[in-house]
C-alpha positions in Angstrom: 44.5 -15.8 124.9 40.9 -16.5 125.1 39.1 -18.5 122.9 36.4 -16.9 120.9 33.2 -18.8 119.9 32.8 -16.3 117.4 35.5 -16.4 115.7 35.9 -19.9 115.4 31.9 -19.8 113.9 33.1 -17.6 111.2 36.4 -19.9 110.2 34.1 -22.9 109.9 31.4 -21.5 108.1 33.7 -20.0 105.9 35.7 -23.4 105.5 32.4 -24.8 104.6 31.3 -22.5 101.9 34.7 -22.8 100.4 34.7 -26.7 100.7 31.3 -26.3 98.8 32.5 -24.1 96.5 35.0 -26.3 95.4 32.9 -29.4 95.2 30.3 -28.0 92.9 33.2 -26.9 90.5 34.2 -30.2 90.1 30.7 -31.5 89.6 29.8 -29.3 87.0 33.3 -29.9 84.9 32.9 -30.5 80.9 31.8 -34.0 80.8 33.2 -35.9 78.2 31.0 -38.8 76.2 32.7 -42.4 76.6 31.7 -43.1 73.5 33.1 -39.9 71.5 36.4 -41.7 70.7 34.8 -45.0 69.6 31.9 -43.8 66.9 32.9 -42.4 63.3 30.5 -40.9 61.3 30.2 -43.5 57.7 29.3 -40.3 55.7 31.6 -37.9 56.7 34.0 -40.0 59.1 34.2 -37.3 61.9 34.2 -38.8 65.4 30.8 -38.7 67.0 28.6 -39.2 70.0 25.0 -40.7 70.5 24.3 -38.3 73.1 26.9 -35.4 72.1 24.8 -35.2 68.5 24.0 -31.8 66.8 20.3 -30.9 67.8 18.6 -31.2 63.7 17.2 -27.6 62.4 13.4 -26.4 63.0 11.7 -26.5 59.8 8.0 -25.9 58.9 5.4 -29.2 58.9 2.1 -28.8 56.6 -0.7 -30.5 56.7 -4.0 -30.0 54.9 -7.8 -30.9 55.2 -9.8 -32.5 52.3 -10.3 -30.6 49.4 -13.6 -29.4 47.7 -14.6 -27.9 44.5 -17.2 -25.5 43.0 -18.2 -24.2 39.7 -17.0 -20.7 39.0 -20.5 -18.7 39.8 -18.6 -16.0 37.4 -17.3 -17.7 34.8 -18.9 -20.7 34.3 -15.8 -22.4 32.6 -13.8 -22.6 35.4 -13.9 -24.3 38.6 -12.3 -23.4 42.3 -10.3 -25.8 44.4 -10.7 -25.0 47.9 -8.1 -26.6 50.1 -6.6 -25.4 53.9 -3.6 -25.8 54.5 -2.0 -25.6 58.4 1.4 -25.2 59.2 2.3 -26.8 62.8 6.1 -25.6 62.6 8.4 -22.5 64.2 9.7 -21.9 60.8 8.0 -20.8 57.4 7.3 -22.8 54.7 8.1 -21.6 51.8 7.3 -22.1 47.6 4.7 -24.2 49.2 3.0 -26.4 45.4 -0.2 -27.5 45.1 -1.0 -30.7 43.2 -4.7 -30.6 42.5 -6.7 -33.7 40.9 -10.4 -34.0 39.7 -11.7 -37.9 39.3 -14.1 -38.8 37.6 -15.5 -41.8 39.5 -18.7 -42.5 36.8 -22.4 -42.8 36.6 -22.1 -45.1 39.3 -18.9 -44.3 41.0 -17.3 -48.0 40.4 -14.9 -46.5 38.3 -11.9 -43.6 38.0 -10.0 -41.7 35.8 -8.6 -38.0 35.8 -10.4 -35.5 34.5 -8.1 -32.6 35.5 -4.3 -32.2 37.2 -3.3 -29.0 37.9 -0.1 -27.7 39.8 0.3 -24.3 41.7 3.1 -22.8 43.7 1.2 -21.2 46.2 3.8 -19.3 48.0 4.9 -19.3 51.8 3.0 -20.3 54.6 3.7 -18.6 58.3 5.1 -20.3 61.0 1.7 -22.0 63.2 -0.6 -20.8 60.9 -3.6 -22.0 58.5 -3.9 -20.9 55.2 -7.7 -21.3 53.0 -6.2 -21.4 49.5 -8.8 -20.9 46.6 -7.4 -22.3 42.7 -8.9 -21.4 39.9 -8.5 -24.0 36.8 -10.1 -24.3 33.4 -13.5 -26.5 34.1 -13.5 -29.8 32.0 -16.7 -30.8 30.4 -18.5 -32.2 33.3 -21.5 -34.5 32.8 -23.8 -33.7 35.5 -24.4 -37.7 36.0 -21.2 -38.2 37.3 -19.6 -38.6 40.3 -16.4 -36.4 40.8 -13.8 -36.5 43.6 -11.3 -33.4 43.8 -8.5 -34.2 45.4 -5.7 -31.4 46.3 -2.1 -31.9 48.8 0.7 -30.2 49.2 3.4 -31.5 46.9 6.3 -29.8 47.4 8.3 -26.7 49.5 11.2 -25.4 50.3 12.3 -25.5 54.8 9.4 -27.7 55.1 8.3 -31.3 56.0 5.0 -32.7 54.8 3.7 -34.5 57.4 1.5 -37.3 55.4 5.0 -38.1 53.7 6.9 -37.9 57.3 3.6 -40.3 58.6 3.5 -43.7 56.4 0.0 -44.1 57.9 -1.8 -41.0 56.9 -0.9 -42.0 53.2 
């Protein structure tokens, strides 16, 4: 009985592959967290684990840009709030609200007070999207020596996170 070179080649190579098989199906066995049996949950009192945690769900973030406003060139007793709206989410925002706020800052713009708050559910916004929103209001007397400031944010929506009341600093 000779022995074949061959042969023997193919047994190792085999042997290896095999060997290799079986180490990388231990290596990539269900890892358990250390920590799963130690952490409960104070709210619901489930066991849970730092890194084991449920991934939270996409939901739409607005942001808008400064408002401005205009005298109705139609109707002359109403004004327009223009405000754009962006949302930077995957998801859509929707029953997306308006809070719109005229000030009137004075002959010499020293002091404030409201002239007009309005409040308008503008509907959905698509996911990565802007949106120019135009809102018509019954115009206030305006004294044309006055200094007025309109001011217009998103208030309120439903799947959605508004990102000056997610940032503290942008308040």
């Amino acid at each position: 009985m000779d022995f074949d070179i061959t042969r023997a080649m193919k047994c190792i190579c085999l042997l290896s592959i095999l060997l290799l098989f079986v180490g990388c199906q231990a290596e990539y066995e269900e890892k358990v967290c250390p920590e799963y049996e130690e952490k409960i949950c104070p709210e619901c009192e489930e066991k849970i684990c730092p890194r084991c945690e449920p991934i939270q769900e996409e939901k739409a973030l607005v942001d808008f840009f400064p408002a401005d406003y205009n005298v109705n060139a139609n109707n002359q007793n109403q004004i327009i709030f223009s405000i754009r709206l962006v949302n930077y989410g995957y998801k859509e925002a929707k029953n997306v609200v308006l809070s719109c706020v005229l000030y009137d800052r004075g002959v010499d713009g020293s002091e404030e007070s409201v002239e007009l708050r309005i409040i308008r559910n503008i509907g959905n916004i698509a996911p990565t999207s802007l949106s120019n929103q135009n809102i018509l209001a019954n115009a206030p007397n305006l004294d044309g020596n006055h200094y007025y400031t309109p001011v217009c944010y998103p208030e309120s929506c439903d799947n959605c996170e508004i990102l000056f009341q997610r940032v503290p600093e942008l308040r």
